[in-house]
Residue frames relative to the residue before (quaternion, step in Angstrom):
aa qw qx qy qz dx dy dz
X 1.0000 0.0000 0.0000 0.0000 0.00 0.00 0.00
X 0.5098 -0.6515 0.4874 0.2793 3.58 -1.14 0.97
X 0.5321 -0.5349 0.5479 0.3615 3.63 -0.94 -0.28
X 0.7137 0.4501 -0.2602 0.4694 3.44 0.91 -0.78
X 0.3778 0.5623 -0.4266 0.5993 3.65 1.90 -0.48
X 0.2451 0.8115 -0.4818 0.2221 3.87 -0.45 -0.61
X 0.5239 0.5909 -0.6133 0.0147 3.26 -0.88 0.22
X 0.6551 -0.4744 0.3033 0.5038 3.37 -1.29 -0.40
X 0.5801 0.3753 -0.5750 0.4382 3.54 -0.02 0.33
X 0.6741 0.4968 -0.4411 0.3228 3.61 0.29 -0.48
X 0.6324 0.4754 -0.2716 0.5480 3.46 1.42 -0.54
X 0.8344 0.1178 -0.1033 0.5285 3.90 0.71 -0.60
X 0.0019 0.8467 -0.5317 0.0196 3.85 0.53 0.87
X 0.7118 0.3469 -0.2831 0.5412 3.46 0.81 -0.27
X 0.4780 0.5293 -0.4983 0.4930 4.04 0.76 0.10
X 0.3632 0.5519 -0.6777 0.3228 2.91 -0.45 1.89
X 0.6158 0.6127 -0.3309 0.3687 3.57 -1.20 0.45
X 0.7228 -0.5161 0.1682 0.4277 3.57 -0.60 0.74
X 0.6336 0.5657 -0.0733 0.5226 3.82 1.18 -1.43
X 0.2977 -0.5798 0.7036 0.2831 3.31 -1.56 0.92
X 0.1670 -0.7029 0.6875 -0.0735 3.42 -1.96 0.63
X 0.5356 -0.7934 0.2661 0.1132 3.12 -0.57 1.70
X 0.0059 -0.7850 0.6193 0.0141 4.28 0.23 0.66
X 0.5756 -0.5937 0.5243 0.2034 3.18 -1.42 1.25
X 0.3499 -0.7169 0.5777 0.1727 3.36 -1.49 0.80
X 0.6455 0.5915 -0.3414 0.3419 3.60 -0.71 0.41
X 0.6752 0.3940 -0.3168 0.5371 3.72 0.37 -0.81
X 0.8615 0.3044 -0.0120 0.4062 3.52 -0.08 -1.64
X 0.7835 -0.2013 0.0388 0.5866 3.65 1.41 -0.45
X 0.0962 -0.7395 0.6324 0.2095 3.65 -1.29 -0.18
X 0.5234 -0.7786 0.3315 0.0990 3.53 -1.55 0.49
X 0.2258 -0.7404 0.6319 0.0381 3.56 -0.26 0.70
X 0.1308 0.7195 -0.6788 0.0673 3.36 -0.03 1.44
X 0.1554 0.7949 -0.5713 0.1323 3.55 -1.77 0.95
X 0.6720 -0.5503 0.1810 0.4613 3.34 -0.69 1.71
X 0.5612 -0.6268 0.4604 0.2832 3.86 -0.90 0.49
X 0.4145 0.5432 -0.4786 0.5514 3.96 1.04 -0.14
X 0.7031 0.5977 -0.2402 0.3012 3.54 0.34 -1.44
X 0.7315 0.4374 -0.1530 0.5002 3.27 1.09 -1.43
X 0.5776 0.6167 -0.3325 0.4189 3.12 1.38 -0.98
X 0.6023 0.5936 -0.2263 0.4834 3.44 0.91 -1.70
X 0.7505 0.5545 -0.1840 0.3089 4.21 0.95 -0.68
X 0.5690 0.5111 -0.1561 0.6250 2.31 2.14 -1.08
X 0.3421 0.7203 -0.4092 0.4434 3.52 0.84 0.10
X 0.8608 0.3904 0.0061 0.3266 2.39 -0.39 -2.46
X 0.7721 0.3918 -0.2359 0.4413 3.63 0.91 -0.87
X 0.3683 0.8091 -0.4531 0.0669 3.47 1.74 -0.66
X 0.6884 0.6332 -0.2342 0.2652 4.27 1.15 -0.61
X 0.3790 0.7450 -0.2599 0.4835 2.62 2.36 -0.37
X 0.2288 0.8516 -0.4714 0.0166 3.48 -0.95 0.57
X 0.3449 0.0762 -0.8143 0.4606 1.97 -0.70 1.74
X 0.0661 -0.8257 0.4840 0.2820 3.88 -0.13 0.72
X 0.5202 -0.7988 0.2011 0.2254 2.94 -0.95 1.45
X 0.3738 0.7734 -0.4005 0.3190 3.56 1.37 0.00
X 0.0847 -0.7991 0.5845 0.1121 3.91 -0.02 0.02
X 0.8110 -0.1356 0.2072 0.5301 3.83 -1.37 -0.62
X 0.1306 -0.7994 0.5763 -0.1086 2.72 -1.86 0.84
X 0.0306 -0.8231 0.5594 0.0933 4.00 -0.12 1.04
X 0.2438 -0.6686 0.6792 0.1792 3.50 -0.82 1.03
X 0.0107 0.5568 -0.8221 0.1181 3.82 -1.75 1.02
X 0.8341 -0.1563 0.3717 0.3764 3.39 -1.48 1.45
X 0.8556 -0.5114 0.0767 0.0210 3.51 0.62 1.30
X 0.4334 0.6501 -0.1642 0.6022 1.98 2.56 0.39
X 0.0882 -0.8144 0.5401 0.1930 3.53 -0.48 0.02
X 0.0591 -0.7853 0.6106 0.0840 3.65 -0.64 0.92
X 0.3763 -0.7245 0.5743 -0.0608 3.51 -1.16 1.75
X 0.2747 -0.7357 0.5947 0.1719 3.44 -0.56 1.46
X 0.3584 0.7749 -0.5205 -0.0118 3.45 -0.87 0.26
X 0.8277 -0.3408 0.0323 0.4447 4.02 -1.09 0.85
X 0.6062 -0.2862 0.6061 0.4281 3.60 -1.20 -0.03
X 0.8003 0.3864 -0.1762 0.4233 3.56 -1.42 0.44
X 0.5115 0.7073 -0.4221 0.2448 3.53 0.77 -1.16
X 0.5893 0.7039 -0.3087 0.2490 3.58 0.93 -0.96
X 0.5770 0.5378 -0.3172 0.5266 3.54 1.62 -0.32
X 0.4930 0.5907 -0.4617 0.4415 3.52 0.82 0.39
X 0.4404 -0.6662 0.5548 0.2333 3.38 -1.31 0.44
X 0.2236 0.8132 -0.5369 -0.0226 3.32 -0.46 1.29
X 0.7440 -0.4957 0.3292 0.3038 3.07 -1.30 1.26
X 0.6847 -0.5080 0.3235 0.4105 4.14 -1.05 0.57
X 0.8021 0.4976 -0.1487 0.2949 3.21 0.69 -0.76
X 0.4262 0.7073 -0.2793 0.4901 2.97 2.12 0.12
X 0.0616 0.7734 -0.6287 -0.0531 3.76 -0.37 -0.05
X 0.1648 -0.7766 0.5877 -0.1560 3.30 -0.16 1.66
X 0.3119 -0.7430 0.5878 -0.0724 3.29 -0.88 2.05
X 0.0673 0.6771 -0.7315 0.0431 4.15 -1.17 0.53
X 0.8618 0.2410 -0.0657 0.4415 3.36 0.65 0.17
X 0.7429 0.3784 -0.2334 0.5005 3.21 -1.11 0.78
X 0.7100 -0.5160 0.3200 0.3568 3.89 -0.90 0.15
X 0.0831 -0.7076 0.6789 0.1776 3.78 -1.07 -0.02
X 0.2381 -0.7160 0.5520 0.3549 4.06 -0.33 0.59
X 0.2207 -0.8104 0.5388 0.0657 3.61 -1.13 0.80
X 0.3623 -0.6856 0.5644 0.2830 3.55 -0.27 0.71
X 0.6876 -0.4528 0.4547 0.3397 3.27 -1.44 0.20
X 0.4259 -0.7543 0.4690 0.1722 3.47 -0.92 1.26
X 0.6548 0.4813 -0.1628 0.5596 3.85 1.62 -0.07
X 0.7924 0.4795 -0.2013 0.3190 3.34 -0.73 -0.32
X 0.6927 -0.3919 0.2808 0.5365 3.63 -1.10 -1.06
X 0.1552 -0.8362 0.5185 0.0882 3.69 -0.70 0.91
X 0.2655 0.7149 -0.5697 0.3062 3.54 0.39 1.64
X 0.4826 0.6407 -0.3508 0.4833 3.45 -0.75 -0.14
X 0.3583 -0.6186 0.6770 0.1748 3.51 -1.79 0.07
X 0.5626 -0.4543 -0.6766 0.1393 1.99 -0.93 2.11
X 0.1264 -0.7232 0.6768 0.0542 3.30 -1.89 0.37
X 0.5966 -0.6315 0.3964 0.2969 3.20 -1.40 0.97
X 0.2697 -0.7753 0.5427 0.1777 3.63 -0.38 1.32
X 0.7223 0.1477 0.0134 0.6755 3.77 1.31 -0.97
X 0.5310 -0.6522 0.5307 0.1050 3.55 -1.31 1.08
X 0.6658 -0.3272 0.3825 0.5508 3.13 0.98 -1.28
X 0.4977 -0.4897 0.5177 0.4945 4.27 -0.38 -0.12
X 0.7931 -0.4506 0.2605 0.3165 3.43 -1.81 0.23
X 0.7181 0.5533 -0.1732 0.3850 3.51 1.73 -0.14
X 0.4679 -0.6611 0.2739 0.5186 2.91 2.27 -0.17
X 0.3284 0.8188 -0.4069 0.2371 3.25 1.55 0.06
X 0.1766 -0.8636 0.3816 0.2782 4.05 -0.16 0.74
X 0.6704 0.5288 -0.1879 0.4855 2.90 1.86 -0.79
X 0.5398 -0.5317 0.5998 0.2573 3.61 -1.82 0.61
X 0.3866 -0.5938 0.6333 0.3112 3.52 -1.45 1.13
X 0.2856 -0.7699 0.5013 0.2727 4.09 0.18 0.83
X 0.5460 0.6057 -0.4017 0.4167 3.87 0.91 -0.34
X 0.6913 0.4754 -0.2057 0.5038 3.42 0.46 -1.81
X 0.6604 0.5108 -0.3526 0.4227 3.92 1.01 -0.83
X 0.7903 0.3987 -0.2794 0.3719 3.25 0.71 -0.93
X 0.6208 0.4741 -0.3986 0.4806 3.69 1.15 -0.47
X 0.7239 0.4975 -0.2933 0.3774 3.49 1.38 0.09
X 0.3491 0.6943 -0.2057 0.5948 2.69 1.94 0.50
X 0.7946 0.3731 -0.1204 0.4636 3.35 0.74 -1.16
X 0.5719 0.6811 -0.1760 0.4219 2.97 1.34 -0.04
X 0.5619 0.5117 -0.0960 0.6428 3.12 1.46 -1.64
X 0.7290 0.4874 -0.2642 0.4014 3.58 0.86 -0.97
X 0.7467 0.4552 -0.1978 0.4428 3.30 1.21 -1.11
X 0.6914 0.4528 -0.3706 0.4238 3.58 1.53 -0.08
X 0.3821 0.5875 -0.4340 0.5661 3.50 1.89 0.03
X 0.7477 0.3545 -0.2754 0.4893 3.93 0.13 -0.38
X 0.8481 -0.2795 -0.2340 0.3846 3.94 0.53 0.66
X 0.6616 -0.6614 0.2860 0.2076 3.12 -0.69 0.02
X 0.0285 0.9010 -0.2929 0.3188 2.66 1.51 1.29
X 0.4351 -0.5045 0.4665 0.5818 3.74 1.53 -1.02
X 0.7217 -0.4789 0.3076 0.3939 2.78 -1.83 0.19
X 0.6942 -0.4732 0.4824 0.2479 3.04 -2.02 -0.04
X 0.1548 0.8217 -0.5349 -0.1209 3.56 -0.06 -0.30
X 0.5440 -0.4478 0.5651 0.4292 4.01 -1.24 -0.47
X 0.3451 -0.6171 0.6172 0.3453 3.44 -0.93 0.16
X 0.5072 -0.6006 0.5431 0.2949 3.98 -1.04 1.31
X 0.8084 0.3730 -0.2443 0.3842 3.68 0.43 -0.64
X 0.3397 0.5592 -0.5885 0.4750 3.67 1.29 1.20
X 0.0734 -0.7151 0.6411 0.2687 3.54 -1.05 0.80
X 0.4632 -0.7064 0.5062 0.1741 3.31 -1.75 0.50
X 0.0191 -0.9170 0.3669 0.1553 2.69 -0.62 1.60
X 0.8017 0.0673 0.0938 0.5865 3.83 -0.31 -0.74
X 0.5263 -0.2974 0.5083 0.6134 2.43 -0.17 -2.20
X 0.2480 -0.7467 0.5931 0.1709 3.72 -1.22 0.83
């Protein structure tokens, strides 16, 4: 299976039942958790992309935590990122009612896709960051990034 094939049942098949339940980070994916304005503010920006490249999403008390490939860690991410390879992520149930803390803010993108293209995230990241620091105008993507899969 590709990485870009992904979704969230393929990654949590047994997360069923009332209770989140804790899945190791590292083999199958890693996390890019970051305040939910932020993610929100990405999803914006990338919304023309299509496949859009943004994938699942676990909201916690305002955080968003981004699934995205093995490896991802060679990206540049901005301070406010706190980027996980290891250790556990608690997952809510992948069925049912999704209220409560945590809960799945995003399933996956419009393809079922669980994972984040981590590339397209971080230069969208840096952006959002670099127009919060001056007042220069907005941020934008550059039109001539192509989008791929998943990097």
């Amino acid at each position: 299976m590709t990485p870009h094939g992904i979704s969230v049942f393929d990654l949590f098949p047994d997360c069923e039942g009332p209770d989140p339940r804790p899945f190791a980070v590292g083999a199958d994916f890693e996390v890019v958790t970051l305040p939910e304005d932020d993610v929100r503010s990405v999803l914006e920006a990338l919304a023309r992309r299509e496949p859009h490249p943004v994938g699942a999403a676990i909201a916690t008390d305002g955080w968003w935590s981004l699934l995205v490939p093995p490896g991802s860690h060679l990206e540049a991410w901005p301070g406010r990122a706190r980027y996980q390879n290891s250790g556990s992520l608690i997952v809510p149930p992948v069925t049912g009612a999704q209220n409560g803390s945590p809960r799945w803010a995003r399933l996956g993108n419009a393809a079922g896709h669980a994972l984040t293209a981590p590339l397209l995230l971080s230069l969208a990241l840096t952006a959002i960051t670099a127009h919060e620091q001056n007042d220069s105008g907005p941020a934008a993507m550059p039109l001539g990034i192509p989008t791929p899969e998943l990097v």
